[in-house]
C-alpha positions as CSV (number, residue, x, y, z in Angstrom):
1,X,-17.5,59.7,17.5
2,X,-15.4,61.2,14.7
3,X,-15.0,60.6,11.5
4,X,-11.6,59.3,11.8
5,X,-12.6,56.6,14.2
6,X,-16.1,55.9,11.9
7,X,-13.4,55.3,9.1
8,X,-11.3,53.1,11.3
9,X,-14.3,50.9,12.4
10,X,-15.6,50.6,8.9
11,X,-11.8,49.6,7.7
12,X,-11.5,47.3,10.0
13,X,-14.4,45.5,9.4
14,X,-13.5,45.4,5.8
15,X,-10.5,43.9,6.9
16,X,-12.2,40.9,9.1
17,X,-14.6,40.6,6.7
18,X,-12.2,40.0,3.9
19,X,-10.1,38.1,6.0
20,X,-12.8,35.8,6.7
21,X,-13.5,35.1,2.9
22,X,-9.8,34.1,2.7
23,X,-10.0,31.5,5.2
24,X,-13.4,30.0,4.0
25,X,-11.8,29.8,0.4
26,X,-8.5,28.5,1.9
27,X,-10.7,25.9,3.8
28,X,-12.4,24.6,0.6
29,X,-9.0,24.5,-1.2
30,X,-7.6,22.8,1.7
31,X,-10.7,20.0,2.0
32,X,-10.1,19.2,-1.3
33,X,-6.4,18.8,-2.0
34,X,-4.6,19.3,0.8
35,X,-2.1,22.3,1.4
36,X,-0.4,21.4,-2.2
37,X,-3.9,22.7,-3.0
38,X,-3.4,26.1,-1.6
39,X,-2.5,28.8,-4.0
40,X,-2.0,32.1,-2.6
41,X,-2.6,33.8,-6.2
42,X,-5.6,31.7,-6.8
43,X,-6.8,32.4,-3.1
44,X,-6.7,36.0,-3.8
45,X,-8.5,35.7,-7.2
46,X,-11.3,33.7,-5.7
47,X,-11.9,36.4,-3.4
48,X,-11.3,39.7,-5.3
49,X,-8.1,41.0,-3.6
50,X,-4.5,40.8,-4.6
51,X,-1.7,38.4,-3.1
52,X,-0.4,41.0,-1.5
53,X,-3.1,41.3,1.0
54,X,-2.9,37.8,1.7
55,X,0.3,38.1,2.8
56,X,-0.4,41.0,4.6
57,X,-2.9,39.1,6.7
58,X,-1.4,35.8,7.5
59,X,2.8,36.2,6.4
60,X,2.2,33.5,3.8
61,X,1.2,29.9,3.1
62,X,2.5,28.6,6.6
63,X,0.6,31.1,8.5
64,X,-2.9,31.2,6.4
65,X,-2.7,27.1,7.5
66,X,-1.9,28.0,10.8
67,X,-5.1,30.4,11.1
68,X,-7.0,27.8,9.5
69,X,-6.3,25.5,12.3
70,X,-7.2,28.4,14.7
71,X,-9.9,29.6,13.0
72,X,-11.9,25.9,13.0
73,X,-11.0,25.9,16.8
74,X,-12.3,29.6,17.4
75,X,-15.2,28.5,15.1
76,X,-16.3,25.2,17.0
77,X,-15.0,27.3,20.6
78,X,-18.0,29.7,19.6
79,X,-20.6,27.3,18.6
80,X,-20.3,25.8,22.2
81,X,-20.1,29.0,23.6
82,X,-23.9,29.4,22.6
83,X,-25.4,26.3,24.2
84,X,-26.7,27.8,27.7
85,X,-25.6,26.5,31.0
86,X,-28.5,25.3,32.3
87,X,-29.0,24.8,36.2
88,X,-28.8,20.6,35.2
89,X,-25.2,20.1,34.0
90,X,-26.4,17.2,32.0
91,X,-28.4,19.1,30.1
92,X,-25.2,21.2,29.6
93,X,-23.0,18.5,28.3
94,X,-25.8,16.9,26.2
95,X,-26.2,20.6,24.3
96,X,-22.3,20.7,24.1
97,X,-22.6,17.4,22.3
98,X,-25.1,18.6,19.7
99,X,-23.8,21.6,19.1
100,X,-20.3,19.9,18.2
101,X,-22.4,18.3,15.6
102,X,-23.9,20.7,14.7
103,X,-20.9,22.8,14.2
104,X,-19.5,19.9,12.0
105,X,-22.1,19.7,9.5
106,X,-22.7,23.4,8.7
107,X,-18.3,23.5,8.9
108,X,-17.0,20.7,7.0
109,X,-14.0,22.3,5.4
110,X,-13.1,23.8,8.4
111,X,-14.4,20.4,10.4
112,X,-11.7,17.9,7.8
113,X,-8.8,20.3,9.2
114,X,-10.2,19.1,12.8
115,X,-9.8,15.7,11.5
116,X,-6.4,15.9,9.9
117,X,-5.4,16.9,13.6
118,X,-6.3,13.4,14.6
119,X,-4.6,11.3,11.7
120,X,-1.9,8.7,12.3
121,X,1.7,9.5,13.3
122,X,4.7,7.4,13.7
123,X,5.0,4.9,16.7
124,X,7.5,7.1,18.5
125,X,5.2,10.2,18.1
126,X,2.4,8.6,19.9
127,X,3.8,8.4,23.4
128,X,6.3,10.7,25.7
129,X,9.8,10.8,25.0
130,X,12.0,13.9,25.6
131,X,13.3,13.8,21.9
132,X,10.1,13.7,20.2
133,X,7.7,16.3,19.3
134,X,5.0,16.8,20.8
135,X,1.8,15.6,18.1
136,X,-0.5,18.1,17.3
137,X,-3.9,16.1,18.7
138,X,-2.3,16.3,22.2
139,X,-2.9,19.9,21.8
140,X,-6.8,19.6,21.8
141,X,-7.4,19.8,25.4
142,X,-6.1,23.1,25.5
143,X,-8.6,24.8,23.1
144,X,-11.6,26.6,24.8
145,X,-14.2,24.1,22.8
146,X,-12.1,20.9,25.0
147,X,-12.1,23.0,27.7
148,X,-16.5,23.7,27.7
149,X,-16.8,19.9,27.8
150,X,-14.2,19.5,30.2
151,X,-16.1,22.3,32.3
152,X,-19.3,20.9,32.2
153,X,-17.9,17.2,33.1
154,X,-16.3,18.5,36.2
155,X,-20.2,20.4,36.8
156,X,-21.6,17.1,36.6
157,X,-18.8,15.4,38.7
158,X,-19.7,17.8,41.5
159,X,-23.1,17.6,41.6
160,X,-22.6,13.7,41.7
161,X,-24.4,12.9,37.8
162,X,-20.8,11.5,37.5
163,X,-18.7,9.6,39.7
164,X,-15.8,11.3,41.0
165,X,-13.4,8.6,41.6
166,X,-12.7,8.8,38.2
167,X,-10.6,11.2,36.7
168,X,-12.5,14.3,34.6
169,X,-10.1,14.3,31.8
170,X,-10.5,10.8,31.4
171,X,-14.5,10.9,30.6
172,X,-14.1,14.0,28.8
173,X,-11.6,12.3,26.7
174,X,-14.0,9.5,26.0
175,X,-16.9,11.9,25.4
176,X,-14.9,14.0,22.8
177,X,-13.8,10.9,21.2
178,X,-17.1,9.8,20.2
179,X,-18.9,13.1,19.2
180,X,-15.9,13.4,17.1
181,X,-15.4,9.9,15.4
182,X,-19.3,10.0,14.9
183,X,-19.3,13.0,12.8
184,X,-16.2,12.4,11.0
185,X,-18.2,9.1,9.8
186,X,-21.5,11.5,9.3
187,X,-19.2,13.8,7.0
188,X,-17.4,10.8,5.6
189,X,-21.1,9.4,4.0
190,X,-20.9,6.6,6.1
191,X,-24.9,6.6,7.4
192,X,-27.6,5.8,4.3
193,X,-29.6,8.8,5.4
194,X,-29.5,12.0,7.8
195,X,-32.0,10.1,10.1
196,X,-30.0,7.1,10.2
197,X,-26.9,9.3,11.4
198,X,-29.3,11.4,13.3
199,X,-30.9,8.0,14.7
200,X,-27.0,6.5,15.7
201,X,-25.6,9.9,17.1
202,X,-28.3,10.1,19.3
203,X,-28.1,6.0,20.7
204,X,-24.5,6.3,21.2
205,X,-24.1,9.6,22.7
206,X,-26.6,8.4,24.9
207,X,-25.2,4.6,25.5
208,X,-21.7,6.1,26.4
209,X,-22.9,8.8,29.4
210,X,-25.2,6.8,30.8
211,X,-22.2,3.7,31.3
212,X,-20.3,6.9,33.2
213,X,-23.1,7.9,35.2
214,X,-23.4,7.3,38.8
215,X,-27.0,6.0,39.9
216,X,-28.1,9.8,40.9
217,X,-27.0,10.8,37.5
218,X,-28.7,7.8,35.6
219,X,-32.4,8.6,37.9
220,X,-31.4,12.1,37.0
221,X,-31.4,11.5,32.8
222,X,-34.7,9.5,33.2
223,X,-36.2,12.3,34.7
224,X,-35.0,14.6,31.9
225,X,-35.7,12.8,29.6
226,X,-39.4,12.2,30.7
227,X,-39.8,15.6,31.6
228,X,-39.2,16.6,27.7
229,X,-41.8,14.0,26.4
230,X,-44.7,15.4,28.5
231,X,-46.3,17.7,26.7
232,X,-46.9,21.4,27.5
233,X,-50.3,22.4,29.4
């Protein structure tokens, strides 16, 4: 490798590096006040660079809170990435489920942009009509985080844990629904304690797939779940 490609790399890592920074800070700003919040001169002060670089990277306000959006998306699309797709695709879909917590807590900023996805919108948003635009949480089955769970659903529906007269996209829907309302209550301070949300993520998770599963898949959870309480030899 030559020098002039050592220098490249190094630049560009500067670059994602620094480009990183801004969105974390951007994230906070955003969290805390909305995108009234957002100063691109203050951004750039927080993390030692000038405005100009800012909008060198994103084109302005509208597109750093455009790449935030991404950027929470890519974030929680990698966190799932990481669970392993074990031969049981329960086991699957229950690490999914974790890791989406887990993703939440350790990525609130970026987890409250999530939310703010999911907020109200007027009564003629909410449902097709050819004038309307299309609402911005109707886009969440198309990022790659959606489309894990939706994967290891359709696993499970094929190896007959879930019933396949029912459509994928409809328990997958009901199964993102209540990782995420749970956390945004975690985040929100709703539980007294980190085992009491612990204590209620786990019970519900767990009430909700097993009133999907077929009978195979409800013998096949017991087993599981007996399997992990006897201990190691």
């Amino acid at each position: 490798m030559s020098m002039d490609e050592r220098a490249d790399i190094a630049a560009d890592r500067r670059r994602l590096a620094q480009r990183a920074a801004l969105l974390d800070a951007a994230s906070e700003m955003l969290m805390r006040g909305g995108p009234d919040a957002i100063s691109l001169r203050k951004l750039a002060a927080k993390v030692g660079t000038s405005t100009m670089a800012v909008y060198t990277a994103f084109g302005g306000k509208e597109g750093l809170i455009n790449a935030l959006f991404d950027e929470a998306f890519d974030r929680l699309a990698e966190a799932q990435r990481a669970v392993p797709k074990a031969p049981e695709p329960l086991i699957w879909l229950q690490g999914l489920a974790r890791a989406y917590r887990s993703f939440a807590l350790e990525n609130p900023s970026y987890y409250a942009l999530m939310i703010s996805v999911t907020m109200p919108v007027s009564e003629s948003l909410r449902h097709e009509e050819p004038s309307c635009t299309t609402p911005p949480a109707r886009g969440i089955a198309q990022q790659r985080g959606y489309q894990m769970l939706f994967d290891a659903v359709k696993a499970c529906v094929a190896e007959g844990s879930l019933p396949s007269d029912v459509a994928p996209a409809i328990m997958a829907d009901a199964l993102w629904a209540t990782v995420h309302g749970l956390c945004s209550l975690e985040l929100a301070g709703f539980h007294a304690s980190a085992e009491a949300a612990e204590t209620r993520f786990s019970l519900t998770c767990g009430a909700v797939l097993k009133g999907l599963l077929t009978p195979k898949g409800l013998a096949k959870l017991e087993a599981l779940a007996a399997r992990s309480l006897k201990p190691e030899n």
